[in-house]
C-alpha positions as CSV (number, residue, x, y, z in Angstrom):
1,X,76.5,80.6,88.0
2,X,79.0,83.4,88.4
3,X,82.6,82.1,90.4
4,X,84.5,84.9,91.3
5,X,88.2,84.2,92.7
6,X,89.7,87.1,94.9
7,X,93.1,87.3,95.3
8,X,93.8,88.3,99.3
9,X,97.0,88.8,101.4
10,X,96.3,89.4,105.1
11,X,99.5,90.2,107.1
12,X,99.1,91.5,110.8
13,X,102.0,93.6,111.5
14,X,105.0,91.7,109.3
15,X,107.7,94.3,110.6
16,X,107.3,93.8,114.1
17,X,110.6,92.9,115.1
18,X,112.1,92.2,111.8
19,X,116.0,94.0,111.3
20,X,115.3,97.3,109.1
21,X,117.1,96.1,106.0
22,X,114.7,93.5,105.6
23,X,111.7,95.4,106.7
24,X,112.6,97.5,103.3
25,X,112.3,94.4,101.5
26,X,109.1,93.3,103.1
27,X,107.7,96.3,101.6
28,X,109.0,95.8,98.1
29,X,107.6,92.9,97.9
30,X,104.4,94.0,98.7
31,X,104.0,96.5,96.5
32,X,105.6,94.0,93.8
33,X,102.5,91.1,94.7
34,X,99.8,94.0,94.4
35,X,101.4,95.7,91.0
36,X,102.9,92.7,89.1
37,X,100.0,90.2,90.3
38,X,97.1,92.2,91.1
39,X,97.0,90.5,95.0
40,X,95.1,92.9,97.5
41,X,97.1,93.1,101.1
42,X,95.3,93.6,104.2
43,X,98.1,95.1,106.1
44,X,97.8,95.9,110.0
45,X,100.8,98.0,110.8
46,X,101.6,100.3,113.4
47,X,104.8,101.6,111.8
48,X,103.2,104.3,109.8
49,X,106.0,105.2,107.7
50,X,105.6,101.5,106.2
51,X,102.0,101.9,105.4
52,X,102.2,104.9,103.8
53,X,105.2,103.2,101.7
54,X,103.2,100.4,100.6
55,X,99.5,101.3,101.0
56,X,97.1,102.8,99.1
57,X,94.0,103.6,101.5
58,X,93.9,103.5,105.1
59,X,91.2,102.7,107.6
60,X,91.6,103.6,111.3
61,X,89.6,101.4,113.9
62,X,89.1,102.1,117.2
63,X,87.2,98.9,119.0
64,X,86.3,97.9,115.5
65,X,84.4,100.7,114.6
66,X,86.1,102.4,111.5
67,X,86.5,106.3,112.6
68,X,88.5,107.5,109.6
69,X,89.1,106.1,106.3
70,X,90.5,107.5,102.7
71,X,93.1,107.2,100.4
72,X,96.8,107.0,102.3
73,X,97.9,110.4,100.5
74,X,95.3,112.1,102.9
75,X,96.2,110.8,106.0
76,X,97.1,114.1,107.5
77,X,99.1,115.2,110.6
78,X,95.6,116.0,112.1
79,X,94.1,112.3,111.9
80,X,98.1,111.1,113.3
81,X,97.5,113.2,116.1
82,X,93.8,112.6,116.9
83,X,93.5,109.0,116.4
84,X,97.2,107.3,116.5
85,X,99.2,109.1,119.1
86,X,99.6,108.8,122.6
């Protein structure tokens, strides 16, 4: 038999109304559960500064179809503008 434990965060959107200063900690200590402890975070965000801070891929839905997904790095001005502006 093969057991095999996943280690999962899911947070929907854990800035929304939160003061700045402690948004910045929010984000440290994501980054300090998926470095020091090896926990993988589901983050829904729709500040995108933040989850470029603390991700490392992205996936953009759009009536839960995934239109564009990658590594955060590549999540260029022209995906912003097609998919996440209004």
């Amino acid at each position: 038999m093969l057991v095999i434990w996943l280690k999962l965060l899911i947070l929907d959107e854990p800035t929304e109304g939160i003061q700045p200063n402690i948004v910045q900690e929010i984000g440290d200590i994501i980054v300090q559960l998926n470095q020091q402890l090896g926990l993988t975070v589901l983050l829904v965000e729709q500040k995108l500064a933040f989850a470029r801070k603390v991700g490392h891929q992205f996936c953009i839905l759009d009536c839960g179809c995934a239109i564009a997904q990658g590594r955060i790095k590549d999540l260029d001005d022209s995906l912003i503008k097609q998919y996440l502006t209004v």
